[in-house]
C-alpha positions as CSV (number, residue, x, y, z in Angstrom):
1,X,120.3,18.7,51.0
2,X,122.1,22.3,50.0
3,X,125.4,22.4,49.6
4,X,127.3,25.5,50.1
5,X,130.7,26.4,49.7
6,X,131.7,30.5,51.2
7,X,134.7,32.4,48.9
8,X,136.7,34.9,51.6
9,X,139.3,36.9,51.3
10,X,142.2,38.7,52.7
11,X,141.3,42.0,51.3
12,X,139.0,44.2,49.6
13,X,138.7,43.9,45.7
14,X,140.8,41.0,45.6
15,X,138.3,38.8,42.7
16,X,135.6,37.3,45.1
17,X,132.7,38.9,43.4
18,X,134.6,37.6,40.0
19,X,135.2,33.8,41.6
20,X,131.8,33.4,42.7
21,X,130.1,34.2,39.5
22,X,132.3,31.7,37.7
23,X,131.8,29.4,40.0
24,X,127.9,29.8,39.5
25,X,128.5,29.0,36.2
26,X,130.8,25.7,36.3
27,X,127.7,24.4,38.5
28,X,124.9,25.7,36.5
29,X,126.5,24.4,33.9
30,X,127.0,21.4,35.3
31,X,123.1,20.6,36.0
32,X,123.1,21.7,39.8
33,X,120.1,24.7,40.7
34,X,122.7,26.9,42.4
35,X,122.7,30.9,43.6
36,X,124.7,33.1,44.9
37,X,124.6,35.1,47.9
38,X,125.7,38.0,49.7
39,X,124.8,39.0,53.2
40,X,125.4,42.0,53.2
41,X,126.9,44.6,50.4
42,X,128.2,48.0,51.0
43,X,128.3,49.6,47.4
44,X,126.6,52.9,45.4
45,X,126.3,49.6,42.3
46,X,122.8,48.9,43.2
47,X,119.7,47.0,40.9
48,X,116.3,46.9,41.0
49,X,114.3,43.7,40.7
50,X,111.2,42.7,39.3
51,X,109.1,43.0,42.4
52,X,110.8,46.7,43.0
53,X,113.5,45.8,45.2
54,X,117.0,47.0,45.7
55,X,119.8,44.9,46.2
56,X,123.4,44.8,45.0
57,X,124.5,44.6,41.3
58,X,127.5,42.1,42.0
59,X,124.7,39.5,43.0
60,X,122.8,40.5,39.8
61,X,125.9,39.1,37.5
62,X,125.9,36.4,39.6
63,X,122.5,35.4,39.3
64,X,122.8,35.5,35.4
65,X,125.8,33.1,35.6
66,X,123.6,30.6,37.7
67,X,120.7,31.1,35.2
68,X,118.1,32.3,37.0
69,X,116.6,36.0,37.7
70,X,118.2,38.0,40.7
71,X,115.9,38.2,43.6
72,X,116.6,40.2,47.0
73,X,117.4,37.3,49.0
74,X,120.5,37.1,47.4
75,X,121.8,40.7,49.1
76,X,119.4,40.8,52.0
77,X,121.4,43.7,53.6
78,X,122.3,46.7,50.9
79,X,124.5,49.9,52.6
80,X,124.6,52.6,50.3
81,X,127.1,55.4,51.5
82,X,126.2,58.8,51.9
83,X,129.3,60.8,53.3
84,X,130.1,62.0,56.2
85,X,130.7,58.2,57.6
86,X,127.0,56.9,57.2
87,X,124.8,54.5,55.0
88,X,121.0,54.3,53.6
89,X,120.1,51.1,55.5
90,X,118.0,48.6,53.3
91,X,116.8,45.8,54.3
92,X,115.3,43.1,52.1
93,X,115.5,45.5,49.4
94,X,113.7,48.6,51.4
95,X,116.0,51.6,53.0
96,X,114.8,51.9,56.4
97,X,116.6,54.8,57.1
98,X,120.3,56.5,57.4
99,X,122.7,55.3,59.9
100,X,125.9,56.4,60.9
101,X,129.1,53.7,61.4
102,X,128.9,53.6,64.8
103,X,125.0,53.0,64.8
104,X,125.2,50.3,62.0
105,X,128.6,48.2,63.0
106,X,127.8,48.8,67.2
107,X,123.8,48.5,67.5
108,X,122.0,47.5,64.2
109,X,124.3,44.7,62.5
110,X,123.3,42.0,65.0
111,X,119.7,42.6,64.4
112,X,119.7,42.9,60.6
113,X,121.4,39.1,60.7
114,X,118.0,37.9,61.3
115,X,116.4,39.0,57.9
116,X,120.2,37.4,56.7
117,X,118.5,33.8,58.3
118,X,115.6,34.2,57.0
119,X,117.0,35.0,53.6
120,X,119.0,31.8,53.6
121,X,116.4,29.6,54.8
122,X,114.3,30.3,51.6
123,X,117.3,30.0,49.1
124,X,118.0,26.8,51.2
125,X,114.6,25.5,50.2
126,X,114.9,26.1,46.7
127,X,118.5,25.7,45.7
128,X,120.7,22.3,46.1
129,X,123.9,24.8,45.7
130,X,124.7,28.4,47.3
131,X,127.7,30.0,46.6
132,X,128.3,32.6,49.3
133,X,130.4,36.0,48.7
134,X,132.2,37.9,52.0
135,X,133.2,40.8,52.4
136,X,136.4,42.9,52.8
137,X,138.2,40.5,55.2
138,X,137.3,37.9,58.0
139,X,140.0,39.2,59.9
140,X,139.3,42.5,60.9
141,X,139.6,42.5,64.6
142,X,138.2,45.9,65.2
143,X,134.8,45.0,63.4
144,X,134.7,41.2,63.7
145,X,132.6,41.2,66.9
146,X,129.5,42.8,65.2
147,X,130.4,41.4,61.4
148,X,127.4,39.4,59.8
149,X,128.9,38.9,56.2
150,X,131.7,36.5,57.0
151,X,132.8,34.3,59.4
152,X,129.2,34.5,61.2
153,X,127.7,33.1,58.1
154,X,130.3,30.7,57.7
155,X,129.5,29.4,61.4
156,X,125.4,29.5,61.0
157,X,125.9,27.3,57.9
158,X,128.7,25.0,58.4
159,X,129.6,26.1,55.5
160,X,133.7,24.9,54.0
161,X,135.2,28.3,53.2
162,X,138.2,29.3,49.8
163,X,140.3,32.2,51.6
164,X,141.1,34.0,48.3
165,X,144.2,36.4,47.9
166,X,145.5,38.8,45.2
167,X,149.2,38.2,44.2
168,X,149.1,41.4,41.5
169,X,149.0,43.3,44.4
170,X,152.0,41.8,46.3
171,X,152.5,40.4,50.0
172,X,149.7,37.8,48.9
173,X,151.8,34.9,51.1
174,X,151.7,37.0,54.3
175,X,148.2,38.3,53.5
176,X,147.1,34.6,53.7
177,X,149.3,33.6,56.7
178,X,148.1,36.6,58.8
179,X,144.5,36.3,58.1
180,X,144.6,32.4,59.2
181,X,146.2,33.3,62.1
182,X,144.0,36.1,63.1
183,X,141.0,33.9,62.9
184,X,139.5,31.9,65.8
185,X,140.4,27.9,65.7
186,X,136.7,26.8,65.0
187,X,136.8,29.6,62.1
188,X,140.5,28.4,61.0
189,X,138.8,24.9,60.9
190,X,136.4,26.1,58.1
191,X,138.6,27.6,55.6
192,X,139.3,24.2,53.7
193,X,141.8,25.7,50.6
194,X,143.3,28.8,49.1
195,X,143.5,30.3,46.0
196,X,146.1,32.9,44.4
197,X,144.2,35.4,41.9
198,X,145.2,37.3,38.7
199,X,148.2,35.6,38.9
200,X,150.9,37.3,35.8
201,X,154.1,35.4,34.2
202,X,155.7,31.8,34.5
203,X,153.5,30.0,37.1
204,X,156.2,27.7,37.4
205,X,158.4,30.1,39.3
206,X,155.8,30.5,41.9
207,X,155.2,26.3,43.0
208,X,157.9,26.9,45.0
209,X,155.4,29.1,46.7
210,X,152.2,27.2,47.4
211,X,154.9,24.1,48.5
212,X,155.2,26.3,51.6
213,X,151.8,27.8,51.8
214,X,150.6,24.5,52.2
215,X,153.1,23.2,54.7
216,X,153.1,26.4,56.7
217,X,148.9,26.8,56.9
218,X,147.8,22.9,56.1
219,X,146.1,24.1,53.7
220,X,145.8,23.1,50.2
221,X,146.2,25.7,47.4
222,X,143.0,24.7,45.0
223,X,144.2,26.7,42.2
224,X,146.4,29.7,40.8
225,X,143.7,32.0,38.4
226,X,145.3,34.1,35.8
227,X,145.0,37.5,35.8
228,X,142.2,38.0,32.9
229,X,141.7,41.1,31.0
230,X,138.6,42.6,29.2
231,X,136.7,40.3,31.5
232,X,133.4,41.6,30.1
233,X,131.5,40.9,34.2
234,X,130.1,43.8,36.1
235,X,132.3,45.2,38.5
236,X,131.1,45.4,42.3
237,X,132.3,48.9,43.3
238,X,134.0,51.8,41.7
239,X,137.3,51.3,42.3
240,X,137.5,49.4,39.3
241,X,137.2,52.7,38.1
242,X,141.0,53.7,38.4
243,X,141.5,51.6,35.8
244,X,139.4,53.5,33.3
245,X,141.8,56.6,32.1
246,X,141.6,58.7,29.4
247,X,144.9,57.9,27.4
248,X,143.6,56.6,24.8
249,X,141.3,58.3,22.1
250,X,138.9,57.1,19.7
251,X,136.5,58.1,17.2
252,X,133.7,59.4,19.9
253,X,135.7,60.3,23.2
254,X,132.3,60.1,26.2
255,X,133.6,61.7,29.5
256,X,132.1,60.4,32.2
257,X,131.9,62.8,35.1
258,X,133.2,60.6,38.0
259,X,131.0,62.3,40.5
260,X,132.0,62.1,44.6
261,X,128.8,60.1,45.4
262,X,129.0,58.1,41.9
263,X,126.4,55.3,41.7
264,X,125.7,52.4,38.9
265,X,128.3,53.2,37.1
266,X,127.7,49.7,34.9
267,X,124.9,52.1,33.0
268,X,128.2,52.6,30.7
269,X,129.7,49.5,30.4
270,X,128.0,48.7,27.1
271,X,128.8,52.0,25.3
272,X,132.4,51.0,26.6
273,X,132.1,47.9,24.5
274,X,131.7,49.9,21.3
275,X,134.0,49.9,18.1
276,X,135.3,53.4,18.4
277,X,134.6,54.8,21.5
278,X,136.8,55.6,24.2
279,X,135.0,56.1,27.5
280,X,137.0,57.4,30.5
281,X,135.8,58.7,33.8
282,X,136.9,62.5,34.0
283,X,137.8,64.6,37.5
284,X,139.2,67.3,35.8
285,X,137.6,70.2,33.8
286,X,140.7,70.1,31.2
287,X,140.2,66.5,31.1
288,X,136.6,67.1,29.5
289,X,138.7,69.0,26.8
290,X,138.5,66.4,24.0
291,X,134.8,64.8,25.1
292,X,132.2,64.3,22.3
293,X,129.9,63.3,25.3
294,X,129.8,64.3,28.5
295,X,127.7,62.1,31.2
296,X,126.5,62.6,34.3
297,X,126.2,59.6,35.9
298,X,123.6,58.3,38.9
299,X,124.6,60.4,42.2
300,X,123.6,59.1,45.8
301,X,124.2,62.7,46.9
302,X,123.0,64.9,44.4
303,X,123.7,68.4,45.8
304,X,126.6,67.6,47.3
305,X,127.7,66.6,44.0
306,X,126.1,69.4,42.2
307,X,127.7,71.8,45.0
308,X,131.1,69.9,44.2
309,X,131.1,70.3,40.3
310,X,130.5,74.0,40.7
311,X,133.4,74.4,43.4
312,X,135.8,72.3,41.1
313,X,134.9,74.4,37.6
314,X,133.1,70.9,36.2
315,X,130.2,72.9,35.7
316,X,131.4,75.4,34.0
317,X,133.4,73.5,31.5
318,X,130.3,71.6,31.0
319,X,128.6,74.4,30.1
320,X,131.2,75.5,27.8
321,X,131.4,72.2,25.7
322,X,127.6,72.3,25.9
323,X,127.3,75.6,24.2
324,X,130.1,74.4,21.9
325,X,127.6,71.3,20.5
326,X,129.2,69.0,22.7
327,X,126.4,66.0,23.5
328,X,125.4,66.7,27.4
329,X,123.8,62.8,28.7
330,X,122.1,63.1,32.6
331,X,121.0,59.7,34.0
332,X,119.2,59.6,37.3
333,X,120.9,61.9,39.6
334,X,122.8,63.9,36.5
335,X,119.8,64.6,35.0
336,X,118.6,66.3,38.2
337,X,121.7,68.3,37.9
338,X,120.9,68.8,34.1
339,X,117.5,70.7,35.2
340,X,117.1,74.4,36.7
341,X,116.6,73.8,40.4
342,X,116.4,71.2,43.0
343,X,113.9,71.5,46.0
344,X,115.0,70.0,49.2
345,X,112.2,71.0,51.7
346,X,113.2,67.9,54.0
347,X,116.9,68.6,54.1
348,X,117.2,64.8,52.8
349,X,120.6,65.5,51.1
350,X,122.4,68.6,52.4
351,X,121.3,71.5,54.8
352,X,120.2,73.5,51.1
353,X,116.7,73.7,50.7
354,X,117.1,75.1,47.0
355,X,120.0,74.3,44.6
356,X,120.7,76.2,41.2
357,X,120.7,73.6,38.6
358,X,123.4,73.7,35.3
359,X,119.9,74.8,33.7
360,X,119.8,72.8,30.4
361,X,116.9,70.7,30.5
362,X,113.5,72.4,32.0
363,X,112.9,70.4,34.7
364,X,112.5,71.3,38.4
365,X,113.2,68.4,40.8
366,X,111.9,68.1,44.4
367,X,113.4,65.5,46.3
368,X,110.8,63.6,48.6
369,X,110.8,61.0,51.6
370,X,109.7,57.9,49.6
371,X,112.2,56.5,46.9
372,X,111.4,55.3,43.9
373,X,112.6,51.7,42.8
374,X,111.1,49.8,39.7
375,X,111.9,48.3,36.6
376,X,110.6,50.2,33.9
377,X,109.9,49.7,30.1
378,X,109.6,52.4,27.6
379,X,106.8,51.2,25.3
380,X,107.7,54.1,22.3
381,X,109.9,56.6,22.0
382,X,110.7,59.5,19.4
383,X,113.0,62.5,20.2
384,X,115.1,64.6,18.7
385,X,118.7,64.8,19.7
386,X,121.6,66.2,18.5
387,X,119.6,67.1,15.2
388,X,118.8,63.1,14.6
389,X,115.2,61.3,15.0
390,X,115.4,58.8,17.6
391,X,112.8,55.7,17.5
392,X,112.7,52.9,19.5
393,X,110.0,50.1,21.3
394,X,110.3,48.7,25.0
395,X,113.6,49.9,25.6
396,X,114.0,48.9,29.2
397,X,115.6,49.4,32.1
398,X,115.2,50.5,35.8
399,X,114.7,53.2,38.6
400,X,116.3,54.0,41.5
401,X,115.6,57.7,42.8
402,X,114.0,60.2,46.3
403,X,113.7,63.3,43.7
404,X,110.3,63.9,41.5
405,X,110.9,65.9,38.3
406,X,109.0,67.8,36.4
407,X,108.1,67.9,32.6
408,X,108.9,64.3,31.8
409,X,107.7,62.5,29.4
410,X,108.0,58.8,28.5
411,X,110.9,58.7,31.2
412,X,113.6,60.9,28.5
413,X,113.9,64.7,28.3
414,X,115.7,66.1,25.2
415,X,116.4,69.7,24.4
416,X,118.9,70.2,21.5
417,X,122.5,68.4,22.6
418,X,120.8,67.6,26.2
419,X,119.7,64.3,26.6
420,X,118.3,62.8,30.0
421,X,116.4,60.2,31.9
422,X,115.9,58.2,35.3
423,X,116.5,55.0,33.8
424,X,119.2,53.5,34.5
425,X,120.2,50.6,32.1
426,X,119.5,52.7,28.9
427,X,121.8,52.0,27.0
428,X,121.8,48.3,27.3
429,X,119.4,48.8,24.8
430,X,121.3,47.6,21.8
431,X,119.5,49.7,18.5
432,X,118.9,52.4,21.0
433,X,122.7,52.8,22.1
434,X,123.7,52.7,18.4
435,X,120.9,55.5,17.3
436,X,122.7,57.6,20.1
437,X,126.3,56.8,19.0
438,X,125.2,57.3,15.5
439,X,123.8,60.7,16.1
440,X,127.2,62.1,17.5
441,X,129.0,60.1,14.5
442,X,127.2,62.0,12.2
443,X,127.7,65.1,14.0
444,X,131.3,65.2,13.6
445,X,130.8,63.9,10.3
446,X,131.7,60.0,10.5
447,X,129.6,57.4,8.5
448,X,126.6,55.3,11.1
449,X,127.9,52.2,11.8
450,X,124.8,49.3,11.9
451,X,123.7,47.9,15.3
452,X,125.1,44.4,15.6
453,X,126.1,43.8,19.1
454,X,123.8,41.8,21.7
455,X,124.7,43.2,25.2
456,X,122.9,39.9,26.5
457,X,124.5,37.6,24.5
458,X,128.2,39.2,24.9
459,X,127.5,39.1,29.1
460,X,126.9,35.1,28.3
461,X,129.3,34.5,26.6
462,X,131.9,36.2,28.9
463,X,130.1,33.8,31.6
464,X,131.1,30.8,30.2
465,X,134.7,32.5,29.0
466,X,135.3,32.9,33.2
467,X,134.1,29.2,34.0
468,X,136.1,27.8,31.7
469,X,139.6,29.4,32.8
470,X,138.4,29.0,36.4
471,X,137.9,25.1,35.5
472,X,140.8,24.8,33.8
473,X,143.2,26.4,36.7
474,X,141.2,25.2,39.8
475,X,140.7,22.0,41.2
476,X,137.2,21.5,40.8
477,X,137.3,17.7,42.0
478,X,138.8,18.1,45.0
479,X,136.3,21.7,45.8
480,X,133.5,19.1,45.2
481,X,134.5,16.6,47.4
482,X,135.5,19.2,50.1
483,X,131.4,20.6,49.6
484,X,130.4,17.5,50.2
485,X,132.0,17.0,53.5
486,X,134.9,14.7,52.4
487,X,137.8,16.5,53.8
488,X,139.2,13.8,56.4
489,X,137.2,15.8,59.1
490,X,139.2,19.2,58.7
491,X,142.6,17.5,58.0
492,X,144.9,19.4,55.3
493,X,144.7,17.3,51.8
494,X,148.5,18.4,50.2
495,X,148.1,17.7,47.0
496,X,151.2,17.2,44.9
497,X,151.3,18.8,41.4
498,X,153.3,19.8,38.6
499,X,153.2,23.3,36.4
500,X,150.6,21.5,33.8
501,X,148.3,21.5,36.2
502,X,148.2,24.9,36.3
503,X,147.2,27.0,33.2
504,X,146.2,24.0,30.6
């Protein structure tokens, strides 16, 4: 029989994504065939899988912590914005079209629960654990009546529920009180513990605190998680983002372009990771000053985007640095921008049939009805960029784009200091990331350093680094016991403790 346990919470961003996958790992780790799950995601952080299909990248990391391959009935519903208070729609990893808000939330929602079902019933019959993710918060009143990711999941499965709240943000004690008393009684009835997240300074000064949480909600507080920095798991959505500024400065400074329709922004995470590099996400032409590299990320609006750098003086600036030697990188939607025109015969994007590209690479895109999704492998490469010979095998990664391109080859186009490509993932390639870095080092005259990280290996490793402080500040007995049904029917279980249980 599956067990599942649901993690909720009273806000946005407040570490569910984060919670789930450690708690993937305690019970993959622990011998249990467990997944994670989603209903429904609405982020521009998408994946492709193996069979072609697109679903959300938080569910991705999660699958790795479990141990097993991500597979699209993990994020059966995937809204990707588009502006102008609409979403692509896709369903069971297919967009089916572009919806507005009031279309979605008000007439489709309801009917896209049924491929949730269905989603669940085959993860059912496979997996003896699901560990399910909301969304936002259960207790928006204004949305609640057509919302499939929380509390109506709950409810289908039965399912015991960890209302999660941020205390670095403040009013974390009224943020759970509220959303309890905002939900139903029969949905009140399923939330069966509470945990305070990214939790700073003397625990010990806060016990005071979950004393009256748990007397005022009858609750029990499971567990107080640190706050845990250089966590090394993909974020779910960009406003992560905020906290990647460009105060510091390193050896190679890459700007990345934070675009208005920014997507898969974890393409970068890896040359993040790198001795000597200081990646920031730039919005500013003067901020692009100091850049080594400039990237243009993945766009879900192209030529809105491509209209927006050009009213903002981006593209100018990045034509300066270009013409100053300054490495220019376009992935997926950038390197359409990177190109010398964009064809939009459908109106698919904007009310332009014909964009200007920033004319650096000599491509011509044309964006078409049917979009593109796939993993991809490179089988050989050899190009030519910033005066350095560039080799590699099978680099891999995947494809997620409406626009065709012309004049490329093997999936990379180079032309002097302009690199780009539709594959996302790139640079999770571990010789190829360090034959790129290498080739600016030499550039400004700094010795190559040798490829020795394992992207792979490091994304494991930081796995197991978040299970373990989750175990060690969580009460893992008691969450098992309360999956297994033995709660005292619903009944509060206060459990006394003292600081050392918090923080061993």
């Amino acid at each position: 029989m599956t067990r599942y346990l649901m993690i909720q919470g009273t806000a946005s961003h407040v570490g569910k994504s984060i919670l789930t996958a450690g708690l993937c790992r305690i019970f993959f780790r622990a011998g249990c065939k467990v997944a994670p799950f989603k209903a429904q995601n609405m982020a521009l952080n998408s994946y492709v899988t193996a069979d072609g299909l697109e679903m959300g990248r938080a569910q991705v990391a999660q699958a790795e912590a479990a141990g097993i391959l991500p597979r699209v009935e993990m994020n059966p519903v995937l809204l990707k914005p588009t502006g102008n208070a609409s979403s692509q729609v896709i369903i069971n990893g297919r967009a089916i079209g572009v919806m507005s808000a009031a279309e979605y939330h008000n007439g489709y929602s309801l009917k896209a629960f049924d491929a949730v079902k269905a989603a669940l019933q085959k993860l059912s019959a496979e997996f003896d654990t699901i560990i399910i993710e909301g969304a936002g918060s259960p207790a928006e009143v204004n949305l609640k009546a057509n919302d499939i990711v929380n509390m109506r999941v709950a409810k289908y499965l039965n399912a015991p529920v960890l209302l999660v709240a941020d205390i670095d943000r403040g009013g974390a004690l009224a943020s759970i009180v509220g959303t309890l008393e905002l939900l139903d009684d029969d949905e009140r009835a399923l939330v069966k513990g509470l945990v305070i997240n990214k939790f700073r300074g003397d625990v010990r000064l806060f016990l005071s605190a979950v004393e009256f949480l748990e007397h005022k909600t009858k609750k029990p507080v499971l567990g107080i998680l640190p706050h845990i920095e250089k966590l090394g798991v993909d974020d779910e959505d960009s406003v992560s983002l905020d906290d990647k500024t460009c105060a510091a400065s390193g050896e190679i400074n890459i700007a990345v372009v934070r675009l208005g329709k920014l997507s898969n922004f974890t393409d970068f995470d890896a040359l993040a990771g790198e001795a000597g590099v200081n990646l920031f996400y730039a919005t500013e032409p003067n901020e692009l000053d100091k850049a080594d590299v400039i990237i243009l990320p993945g766009s879900k609006n192209t030529s809105e985007d491509l209209i927006n750098l050009r009213g903002n003086g981006l593209a100018e600036k990045i034509l300066e640095k270009s013409s100053a030697g300054a490495a220019i990188i376009g992935i997926c939607g950038g390197l359409q921008m990177l190109g010398e025109k964009i064809y939009d015969p459908l109106k698919t994007e904007s009310e332009r049939t014909e964009l200007d590209g920033l004319g650096l690479l000599p491509i011509v895109t044309t964006f078409q009805t049917e979009k593109f999704t796939r993993q991809v492998t490179l089988p050989e490469i050899d190009i030519e960029f910033l005066g350095a010979r560039i080799t590699g095998k099978n680099l891999t990664g995947y494809e997620i784009h409406s626009g065709v391109s012309s004049g490329q080859r093997l999936g990379i186009r180079v032309r002097g200091n302009v690199f780009g490509t539709y594959v996302h993932g790139i640079f999770d390639n571990d010789e190829f990331r360090r034959d790129i870095l290498n080739a600016v080092r030499r550039q400004k005259k700094l010795p190559p350093l040798e490829a020795t990280r394992n992207v792979h290996a490091e994304k494991q490793r930081s796995y197991d680094r978040l299970a373990n402080i989750i175990r060690e500040n969580l009460d893992v007995e008691l969450l098992e016991r309360i999956m297994s049904g033995d709660d005292d029917n619903g009944a509060a279980r206060i459990v006394k403790r003292g600081a050392d249980s918090y923080f061993r």
